[in-house]
C-alpha positions in Angstrom: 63.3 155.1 84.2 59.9 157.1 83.4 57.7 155.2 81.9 57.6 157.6 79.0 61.4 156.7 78.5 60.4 153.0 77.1 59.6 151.7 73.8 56.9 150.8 71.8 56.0 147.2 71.0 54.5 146.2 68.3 53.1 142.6 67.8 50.5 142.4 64.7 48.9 139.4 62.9 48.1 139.6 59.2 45.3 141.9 58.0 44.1 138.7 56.1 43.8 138.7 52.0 45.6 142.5 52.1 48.7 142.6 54.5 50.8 139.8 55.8 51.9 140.1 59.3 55.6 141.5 58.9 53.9 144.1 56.2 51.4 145.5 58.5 54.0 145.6 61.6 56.2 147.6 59.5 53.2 150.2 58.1 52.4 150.5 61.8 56.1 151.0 62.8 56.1 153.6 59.6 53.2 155.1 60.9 54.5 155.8 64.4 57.8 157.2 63.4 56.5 159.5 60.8 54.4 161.0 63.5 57.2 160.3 66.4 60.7 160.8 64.7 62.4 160.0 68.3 60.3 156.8 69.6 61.7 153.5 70.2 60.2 151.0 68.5 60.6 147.4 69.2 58.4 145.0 66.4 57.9 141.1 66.2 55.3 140.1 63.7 52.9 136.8 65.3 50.6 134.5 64.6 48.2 131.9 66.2 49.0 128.9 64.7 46.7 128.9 61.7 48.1 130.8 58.4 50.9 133.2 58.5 52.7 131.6 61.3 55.5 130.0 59.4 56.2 133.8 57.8 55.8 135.4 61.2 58.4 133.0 62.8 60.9 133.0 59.7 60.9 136.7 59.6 61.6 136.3 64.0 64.7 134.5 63.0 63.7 130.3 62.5 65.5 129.0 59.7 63.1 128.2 57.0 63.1 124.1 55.4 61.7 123.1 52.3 59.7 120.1 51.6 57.2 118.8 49.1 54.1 117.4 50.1 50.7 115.9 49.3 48.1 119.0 49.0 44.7 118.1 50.5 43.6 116.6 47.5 47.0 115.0 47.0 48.6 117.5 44.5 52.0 118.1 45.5 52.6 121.2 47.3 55.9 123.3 48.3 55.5 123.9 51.7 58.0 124.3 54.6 58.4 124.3 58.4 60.6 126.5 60.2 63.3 125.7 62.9 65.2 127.1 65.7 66.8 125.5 69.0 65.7 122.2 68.5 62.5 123.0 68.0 60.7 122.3 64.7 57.0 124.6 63.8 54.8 122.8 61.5 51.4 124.8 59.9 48.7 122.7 58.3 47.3 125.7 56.3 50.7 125.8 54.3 50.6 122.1 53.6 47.2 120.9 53.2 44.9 123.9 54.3 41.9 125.9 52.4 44.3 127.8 51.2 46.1 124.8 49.0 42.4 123.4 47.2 43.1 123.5 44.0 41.2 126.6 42.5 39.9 126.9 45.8 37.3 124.1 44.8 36.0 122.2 48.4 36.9 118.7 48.4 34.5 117.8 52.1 34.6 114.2 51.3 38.4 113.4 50.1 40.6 116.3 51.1 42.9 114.6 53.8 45.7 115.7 56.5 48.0 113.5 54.8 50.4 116.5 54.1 50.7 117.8 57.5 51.7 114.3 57.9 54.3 114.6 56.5 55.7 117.4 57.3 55.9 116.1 60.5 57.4 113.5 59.5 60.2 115.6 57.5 60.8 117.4 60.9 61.3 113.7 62.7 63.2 112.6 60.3 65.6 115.9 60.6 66.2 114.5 64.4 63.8 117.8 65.6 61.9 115.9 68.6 60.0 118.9 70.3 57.3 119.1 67.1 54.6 122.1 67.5 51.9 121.6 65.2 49.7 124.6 64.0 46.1 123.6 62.7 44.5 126.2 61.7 42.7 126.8 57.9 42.0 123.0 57.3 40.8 121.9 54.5 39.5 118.3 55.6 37.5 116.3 58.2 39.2 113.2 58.4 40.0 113.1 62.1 44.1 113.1 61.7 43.5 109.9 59.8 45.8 111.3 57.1 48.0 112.6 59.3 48.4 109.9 61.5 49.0 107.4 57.6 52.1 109.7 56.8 53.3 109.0 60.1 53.0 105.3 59.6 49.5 103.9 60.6 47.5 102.1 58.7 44.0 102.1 58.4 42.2 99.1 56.4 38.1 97.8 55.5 37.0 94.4 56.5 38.5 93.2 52.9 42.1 94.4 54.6 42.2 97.1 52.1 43.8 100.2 52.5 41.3 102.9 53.0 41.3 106.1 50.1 42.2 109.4 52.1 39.8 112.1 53.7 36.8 112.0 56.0 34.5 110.2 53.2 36.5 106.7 53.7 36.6 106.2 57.3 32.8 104.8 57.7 34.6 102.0 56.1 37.4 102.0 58.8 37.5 98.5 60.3 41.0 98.0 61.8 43.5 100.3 62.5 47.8 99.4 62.7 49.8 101.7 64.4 52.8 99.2 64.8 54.5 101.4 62.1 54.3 105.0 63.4 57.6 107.0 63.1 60.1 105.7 66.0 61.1 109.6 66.6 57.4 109.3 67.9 58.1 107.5 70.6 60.9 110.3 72.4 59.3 113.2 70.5 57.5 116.3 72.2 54.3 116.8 70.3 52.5 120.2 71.1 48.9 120.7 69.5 48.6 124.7 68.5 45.1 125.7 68.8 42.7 127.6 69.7 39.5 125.6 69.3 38.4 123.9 72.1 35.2 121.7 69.9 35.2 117.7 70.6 35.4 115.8 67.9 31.7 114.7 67.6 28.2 115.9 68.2 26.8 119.6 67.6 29.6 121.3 68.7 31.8 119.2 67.0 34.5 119.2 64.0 31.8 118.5 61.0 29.0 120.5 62.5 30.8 123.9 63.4 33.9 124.0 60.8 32.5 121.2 58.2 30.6 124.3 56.4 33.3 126.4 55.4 34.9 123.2 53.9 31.7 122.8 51.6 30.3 120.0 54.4 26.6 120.4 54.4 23.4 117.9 54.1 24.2 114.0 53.4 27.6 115.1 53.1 27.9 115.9 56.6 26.4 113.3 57.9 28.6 111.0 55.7 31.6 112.7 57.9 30.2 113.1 60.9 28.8 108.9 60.4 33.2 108.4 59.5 34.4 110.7 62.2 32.2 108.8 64.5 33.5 105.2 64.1 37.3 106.4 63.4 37.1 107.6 67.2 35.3 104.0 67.9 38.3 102.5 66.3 40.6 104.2 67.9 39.4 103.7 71.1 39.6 99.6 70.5 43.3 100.3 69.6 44.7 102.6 72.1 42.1 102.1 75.2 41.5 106.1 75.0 37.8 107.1 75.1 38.3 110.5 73.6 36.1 111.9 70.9 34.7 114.3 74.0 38.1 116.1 74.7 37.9 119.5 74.5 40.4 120.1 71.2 39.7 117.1 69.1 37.8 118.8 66.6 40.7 121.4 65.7 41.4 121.5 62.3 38.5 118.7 60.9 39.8 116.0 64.0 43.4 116.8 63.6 43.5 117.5 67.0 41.7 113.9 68.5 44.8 112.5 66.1 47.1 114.4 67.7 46.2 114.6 71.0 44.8 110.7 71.1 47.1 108.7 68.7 50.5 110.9 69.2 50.1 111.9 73.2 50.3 115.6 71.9 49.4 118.7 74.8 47.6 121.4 73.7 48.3 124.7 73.9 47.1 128.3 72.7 48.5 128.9 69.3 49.1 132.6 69.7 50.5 131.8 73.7 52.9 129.3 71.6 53.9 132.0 69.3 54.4 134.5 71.7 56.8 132.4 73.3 58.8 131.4 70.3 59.6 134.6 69.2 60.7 136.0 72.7 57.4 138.6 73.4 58.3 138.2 77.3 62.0 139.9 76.5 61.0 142.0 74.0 58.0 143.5 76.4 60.9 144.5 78.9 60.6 148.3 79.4 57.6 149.0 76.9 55.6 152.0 77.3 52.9 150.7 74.8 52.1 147.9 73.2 50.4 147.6 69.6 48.9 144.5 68.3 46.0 143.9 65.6 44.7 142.1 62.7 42.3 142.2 60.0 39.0 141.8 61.9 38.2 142.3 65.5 34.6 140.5 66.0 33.6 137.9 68.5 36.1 135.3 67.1 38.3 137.3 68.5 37.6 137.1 71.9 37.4 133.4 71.8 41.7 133.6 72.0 42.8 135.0 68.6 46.2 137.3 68.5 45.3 140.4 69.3 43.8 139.0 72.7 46.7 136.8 73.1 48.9 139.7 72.6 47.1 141.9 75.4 46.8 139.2 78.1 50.8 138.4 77.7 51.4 142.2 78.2 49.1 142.6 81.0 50.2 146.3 82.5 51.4 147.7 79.5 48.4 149.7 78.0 48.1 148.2 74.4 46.1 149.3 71.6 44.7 146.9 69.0 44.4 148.3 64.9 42.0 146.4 63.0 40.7 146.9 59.4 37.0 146.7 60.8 35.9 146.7 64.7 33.3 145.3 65.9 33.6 144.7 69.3 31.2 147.2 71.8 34.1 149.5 74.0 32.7 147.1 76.8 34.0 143.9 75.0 37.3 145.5 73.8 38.1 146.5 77.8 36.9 143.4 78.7 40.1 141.6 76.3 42.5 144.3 77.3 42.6 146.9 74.9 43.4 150.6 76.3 41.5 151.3 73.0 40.7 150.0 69.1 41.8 151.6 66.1 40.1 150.9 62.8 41.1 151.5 59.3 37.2 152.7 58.7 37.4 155.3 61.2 39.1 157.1 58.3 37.8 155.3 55.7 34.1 154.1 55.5 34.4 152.6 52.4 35.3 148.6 52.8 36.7 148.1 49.7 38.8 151.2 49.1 40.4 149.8 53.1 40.9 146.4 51.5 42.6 148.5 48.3 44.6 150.6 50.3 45.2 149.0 53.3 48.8 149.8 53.7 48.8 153.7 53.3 45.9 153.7 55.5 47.8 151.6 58.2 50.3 153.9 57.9 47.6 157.2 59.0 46.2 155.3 61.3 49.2 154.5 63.2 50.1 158.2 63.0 46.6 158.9 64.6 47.8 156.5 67.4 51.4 158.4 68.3 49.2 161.5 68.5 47.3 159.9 70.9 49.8 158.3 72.8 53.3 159.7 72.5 53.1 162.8 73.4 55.8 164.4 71.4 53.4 163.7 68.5 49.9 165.4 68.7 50.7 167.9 65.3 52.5 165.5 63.4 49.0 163.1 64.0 47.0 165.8 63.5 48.8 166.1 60.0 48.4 162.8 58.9 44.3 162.4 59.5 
């Protein structure tokens, strides 16, 4: 079959704050077939693990299941996780993320994991025993302490008292009891979706790189990186596992040393993970073109967000990323394997108005991109500019 005689697929990530994935697949999919009435079009919204992956995998076809949680400060929350095949897809941003701070108000000091937790523990409970965990958005830096409590340990000061929740507490840490963790622990598969490779501790570390955005500065960072540093101690006593150098412990505030110390979790690329799920390998079967993007591409996204993700698992299919904003050089965009970039200010400088309108203008831009591409298209692009 001619190579021209294939299909398009399209694999976007949310335009973050304007489009959620499955909105901007289908404005891209809109855009292509008002320009190319006859192309095939294949689409699969994605994610990397961080916000938006539940959606994109419930809108692939995993059941949705409820559940109630702590928030990061410990107001409940509705969240979910999403199943399929005996696999369970848990995402931190949905329970106890950024995203769930009440008014959006930082809590560095005594937002905690503790929801995530339990949403685990809702999936265990359901007899799901392969577990993938997305981390992404986190609200805390508590090292999986939280986590790791909903599960079952428990973490006590030299009194034997229980120990408050978040990062602020655990420079009073002085013994730590995992005799109670979650006996669908011990025969479930536990797989850490991320993308950060930080340790844990140090100037590359969990507090110092991520603690920031979370509203960690000054003494309050050094209060968490001072907890972060003898939680890892402690855990070491417990387990025999030096780890707070691992390459992925400082995912998601330390969720990751938790995970992949404490619960024997592997780690794997979030958007790799995703891919996966949702069948990309099958669906990428006979494409002529492939068509992934996301709100931003920058240097972030070099460092193994979607859209490179998306371009490495269709290596020799030309694929195309659309972006609201670019700002990657050409060099940098060949480099992660894009046949070329596509942004929402090439036709329309103004950054609010793209924010404002980011759907109709999706939907030109995509036009712009069957002109280019499919070459039954060129006036029907030409139209839409």
């Amino acid at each position: 079959m001619d190579a021209s005689d294939g299909h398009v697929l399209i694999a976007c990530d949310k335009f973050k704050g304007t489009l959620t994935a499955a909105e901007a697949t289908l404005c891209i999919e809109q855009g292509l077939r008002q320009a190319a009435p006859s192309v095939r079009v294949r689409s699969v919204p994605v994610a990397d693990g961080g916000d938006g992956t539940l959606d994109a995998l419930h809108t692939a076809g995993f059941a949705r299941v409820a559940v109630r949680v702590a928030g990061p400060t410990g107001e409940p929350v509705d969240t979910s996780y999403v199943a399929e095949a005996g696999t369970a897809v848990v995402e931190l941003a949905d329970a106890c993320g950024l995203q769930r701070l009440p008014a959006g108000e930082p809590a560095p000091l005594t937002a905690s994991s503790y929801g995530l937790g339990e949403v685990v523990r809702a999936s265990l409970d359901a007899g799901y025993r392969r577990v993938v965990i997305g981390v992404g958005g986190s609200a805390s830096s508590d090292g999986g302490a939280g986590m790791l409590s909903a599960l079952g340990a428990v973490l006590t000061d030299a009194d034997g008292h229980e120990l408050a929740r978040g990062g602020g507490a655990l420079a009073e840490l002085a013994h730590l009891d995992l005799s109670g963790l979650h006996p669908g622990l011990a025969t479930a598969e536990l797989v850490l979706a991320a993308d950060v490779v930080n340790p844990l501790l140090g100037p590359a570390g969990a507090v110092a790189v991520y603690g920031p955005q979370k509203g960690a500065t000054g003494p309050i960072a050094a209060r968490l990186e001072a907890g972060l540093r003898r939680w890892a101690a402690v855990v070491a006593e417990v387990t025999g596992v030096q780890a707070a150098d691992r390459p992925g412990g400082g995912a998601a505030g330390g969720v990751g040393f938790g995970a992949l110390t404490v619960l024997g979790a592997t780690a794997e690329p979030g958007i790799d993970l995703v891919l996966d799920l949702v069948g990309f390998g099958d669906l990428l079967v006979g494409a002529r073109l492939v068509i992934t993007g996301e709100g931003a591409l920058d240097v972030q996204t070099l460092a193994g967000k979607t859209p490179v993700g998306v371009a490495r698992a269709a290596a020799g299919v030309p694929t195309l990323a659309v972006c609201g904003r670019n700002e990657l050089t050409v060099d940098q965009a060949r480099g992660a394997g894009f046949a070329q970039v596509y942004a929402l200010t090439d036709l329309e400088p103004d950054s609010a108005r793209c924010r404002r309108e980011a759907g109709p203008l999706l939907r030109r831009l995509s036009a712009v991109v069957a002109g280019s591409w499919l070459t039954d298209a060129p006036q029907a692009a030409r139209r839409a500019r």
